[in-house]
Every structure is written in C-alpha cells, then in structure tokens.
C-alpha positions as CSV (number, residue, x, y, z in Angstrom):
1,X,-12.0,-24.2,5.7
2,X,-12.8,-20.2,6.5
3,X,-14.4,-18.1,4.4
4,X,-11.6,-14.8,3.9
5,X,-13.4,-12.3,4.9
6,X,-14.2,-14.3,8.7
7,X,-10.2,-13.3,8.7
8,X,-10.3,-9.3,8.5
9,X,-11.0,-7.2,11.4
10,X,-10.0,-9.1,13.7
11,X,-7.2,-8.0,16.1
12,X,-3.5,-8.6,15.6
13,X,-1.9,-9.5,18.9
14,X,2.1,-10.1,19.0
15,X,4.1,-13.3,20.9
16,X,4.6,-10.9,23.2
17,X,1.1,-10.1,23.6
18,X,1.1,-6.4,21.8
19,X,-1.9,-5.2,20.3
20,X,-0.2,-4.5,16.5
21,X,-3.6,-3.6,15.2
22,X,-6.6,-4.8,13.2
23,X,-6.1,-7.5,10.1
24,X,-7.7,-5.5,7.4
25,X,-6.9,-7.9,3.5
26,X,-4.7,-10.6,2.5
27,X,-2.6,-11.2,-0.2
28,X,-3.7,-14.4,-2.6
29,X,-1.2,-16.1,-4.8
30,X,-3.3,-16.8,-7.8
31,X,-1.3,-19.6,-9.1
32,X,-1.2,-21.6,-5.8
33,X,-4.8,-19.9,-4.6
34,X,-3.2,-19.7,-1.0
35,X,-2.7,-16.5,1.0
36,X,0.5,-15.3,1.2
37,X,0.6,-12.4,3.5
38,X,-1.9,-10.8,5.6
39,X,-2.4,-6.7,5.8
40,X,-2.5,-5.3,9.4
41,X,-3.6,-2.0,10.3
42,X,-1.6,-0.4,12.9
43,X,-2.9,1.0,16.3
44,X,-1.6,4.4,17.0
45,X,0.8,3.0,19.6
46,X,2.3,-0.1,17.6
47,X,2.9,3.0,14.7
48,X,5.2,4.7,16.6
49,X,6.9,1.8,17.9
50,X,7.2,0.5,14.7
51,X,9.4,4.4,14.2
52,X,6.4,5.5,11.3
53,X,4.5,8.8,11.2
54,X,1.5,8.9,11.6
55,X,-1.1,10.0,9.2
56,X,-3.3,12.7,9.4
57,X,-6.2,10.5,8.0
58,X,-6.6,6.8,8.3
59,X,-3.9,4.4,9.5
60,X,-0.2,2.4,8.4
61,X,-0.7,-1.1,7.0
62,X,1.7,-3.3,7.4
63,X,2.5,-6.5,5.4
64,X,3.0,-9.7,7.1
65,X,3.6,-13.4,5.6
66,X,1.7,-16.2,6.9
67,X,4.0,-17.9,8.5
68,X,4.3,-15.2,11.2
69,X,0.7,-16.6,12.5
70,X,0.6,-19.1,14.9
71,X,-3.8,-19.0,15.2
72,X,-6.5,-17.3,14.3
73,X,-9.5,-17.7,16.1
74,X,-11.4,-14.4,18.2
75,X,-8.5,-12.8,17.4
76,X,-5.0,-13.0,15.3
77,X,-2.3,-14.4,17.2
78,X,1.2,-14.1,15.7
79,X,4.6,-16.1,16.5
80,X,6.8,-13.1,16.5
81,X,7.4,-10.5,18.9
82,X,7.1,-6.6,18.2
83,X,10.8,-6.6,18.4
84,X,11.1,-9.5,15.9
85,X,8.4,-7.9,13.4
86,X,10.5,-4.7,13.3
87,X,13.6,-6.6,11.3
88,X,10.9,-8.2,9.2
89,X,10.6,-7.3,5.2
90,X,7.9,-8.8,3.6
91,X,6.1,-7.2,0.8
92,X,8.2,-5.5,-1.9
93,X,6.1,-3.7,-4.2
C-alpha cells in the first residue's frame, strides 16, 4: 500500500518517454474507495502539443484514468504515447 499523497508531484513521463508534466490529485470513487483517474499538470511543451493555450497564470491539468499507468515509482510512467493520450477522453464533468 502507498499513502496518496507519496503519488503527487511526481513526474508524468509518456511510453514514448515525453515529459507530460507533474501528477498533481487523483480522483477517488467513494463507493469502491479506489482511484479512478489521476490529474496531471502539463509542462509548457506537452501544452502545446497537446493543441491548448496556455494560461497566463498557473498550468493545464489533464485527466487521466488509471489504467493508462504502467508504474509508479521515482516517477509516473504511463502505457500510452503522447500521440495515443491526445485521442483520449476521460473525465466528463
């Protein structure tokens, strides 16, 4: 077992080995009291690739679901590629 905040701030790296950015909360399903999705804070770079603007204060957050990690450990290591996160659509709010 981890303790959930060992989880945030710790970098988001791509299959493809592409910084995406920093993991900064998670999502909890209260009735199952698992974590869902994971919210990633975008570098500048991975923002534009991604096609958003950037803001003038603080950063994009992106939604990912769980299954699009494959470790965490130093750092976040996902299954997916940049390209393959791009056609994603997680979180609907």
């Amino acid at each position: 077992m981890v303790e959930i905040t060992r989880l945030f701030w710790k970098k988001a790296y791509t299959a493809d080995n592409f910084e995406l950015g920093e993991v900064h909360s998670a999502e909890l399903d209260m009735s199952t009291w698992q974590i869902t999705s994971l919210y990633v804070n975008l570098t500048d770079e991975a923002t534009k690739k991604f096609g958003f603007k950037q803001p003038y204060l603080g950063r994009v957050t992106v939604c990912l679901p769980v299954s699009a990690v494959k470790a965490i450990a130093d750092v976040a290591m996902l299954n997916q590629t940049l390209e393959e996160l791009r056609n994603l659509r997680q979180c609907k709010e």
